[in-house]
C-alpha positions as CSV (number, residue, x, y, z in Angstrom):
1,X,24.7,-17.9,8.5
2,X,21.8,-19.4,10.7
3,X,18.7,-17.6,10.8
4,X,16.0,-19.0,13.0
5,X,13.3,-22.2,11.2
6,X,10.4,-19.6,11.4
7,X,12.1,-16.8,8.8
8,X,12.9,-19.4,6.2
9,X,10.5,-19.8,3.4
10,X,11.0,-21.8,0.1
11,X,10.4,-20.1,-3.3
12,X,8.2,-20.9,-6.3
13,X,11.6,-22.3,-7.7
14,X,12.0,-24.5,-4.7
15,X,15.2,-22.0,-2.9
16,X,15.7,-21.5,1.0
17,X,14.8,-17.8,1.4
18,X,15.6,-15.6,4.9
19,X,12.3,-13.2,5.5
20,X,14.4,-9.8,6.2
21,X,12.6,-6.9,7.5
22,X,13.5,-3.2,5.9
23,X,11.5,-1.2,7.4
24,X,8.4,-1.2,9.3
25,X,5.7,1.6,9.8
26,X,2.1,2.9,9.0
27,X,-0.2,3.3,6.0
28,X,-2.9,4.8,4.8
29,X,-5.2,3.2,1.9
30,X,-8.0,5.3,0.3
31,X,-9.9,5.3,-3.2
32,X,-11.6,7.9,-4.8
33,X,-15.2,8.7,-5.1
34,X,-17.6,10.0,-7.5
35,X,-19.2,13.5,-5.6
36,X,-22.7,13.3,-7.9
37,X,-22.9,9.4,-6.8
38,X,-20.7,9.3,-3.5
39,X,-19.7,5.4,-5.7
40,X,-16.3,4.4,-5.9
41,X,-14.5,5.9,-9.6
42,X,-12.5,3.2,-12.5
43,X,-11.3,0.5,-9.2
44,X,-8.9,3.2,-8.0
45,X,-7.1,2.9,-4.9
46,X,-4.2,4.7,-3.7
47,X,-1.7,3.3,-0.3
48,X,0.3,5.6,1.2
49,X,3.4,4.3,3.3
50,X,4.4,6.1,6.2
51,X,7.7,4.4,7.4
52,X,8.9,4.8,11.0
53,X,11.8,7.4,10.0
54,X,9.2,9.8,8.8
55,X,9.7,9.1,4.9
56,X,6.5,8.9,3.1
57,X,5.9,6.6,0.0
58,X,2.7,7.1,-2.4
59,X,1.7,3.9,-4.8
60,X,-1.9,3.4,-7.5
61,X,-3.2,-0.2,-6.5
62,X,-3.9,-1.2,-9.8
63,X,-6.0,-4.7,-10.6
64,X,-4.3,-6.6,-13.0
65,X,-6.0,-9.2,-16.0
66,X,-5.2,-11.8,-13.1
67,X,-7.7,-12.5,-10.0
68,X,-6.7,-11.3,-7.0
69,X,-3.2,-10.2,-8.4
70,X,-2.4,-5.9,-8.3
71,X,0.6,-3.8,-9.9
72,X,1.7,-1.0,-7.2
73,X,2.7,2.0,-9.4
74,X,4.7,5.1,-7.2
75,X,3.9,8.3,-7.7
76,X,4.9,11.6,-6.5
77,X,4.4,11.9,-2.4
78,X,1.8,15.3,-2.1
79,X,2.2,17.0,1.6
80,X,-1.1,18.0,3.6
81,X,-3.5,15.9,1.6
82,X,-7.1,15.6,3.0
83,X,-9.1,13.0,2.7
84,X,-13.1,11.9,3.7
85,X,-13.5,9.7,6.7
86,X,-17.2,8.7,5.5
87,X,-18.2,12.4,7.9
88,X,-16.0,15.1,7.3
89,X,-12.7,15.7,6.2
90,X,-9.3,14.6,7.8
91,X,-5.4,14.8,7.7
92,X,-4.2,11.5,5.6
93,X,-1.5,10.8,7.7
């Protein structure tokens, strides 16, 4: 097939690759705070991905032994959660 110069990219192992969008939509990143300290708890972070269908996808941002490199674990998707917008509390998504 022929796919447009701009979606091509070449892999680490030197291959033509097509860019191909599956899905597109929202997120929402958030971490976790200590409520004695109000600091941030153990480097966790938590994205949730809220695709355009309405489908919701929960992943822990974990740092990895590597700099600047993170492992996305999934976890179960929790309805209604709350979360602190720095003044009060808010839907999530």
């Amino acid at each position: 097939m022929n796919y447009p110069e701009e979606v091509l990219t070449i892999s680490k192992k030197g291959k033509t690759e097509v860019r191909n969008l599956l899905e597109r939509g929202r997120y929402v990143k958030y971490n976790y705070l200590n409520p004695e300290t109000g600091k941030p708890t153990e480097n966790k972070e938590k994205i949730v991905l809220i695709k355009d269908s309405g489908e919701i996808e929960e992943y822990f941002i974990i740092p990895t032994k590597t700099k600047g490199r993170f492992l996305l674990i999934r976890t179960q998707t929790k309805e209604n959660r709350k979360i602190w917008n720095g003044k009060s509390s808010e839907n999530a998504w």
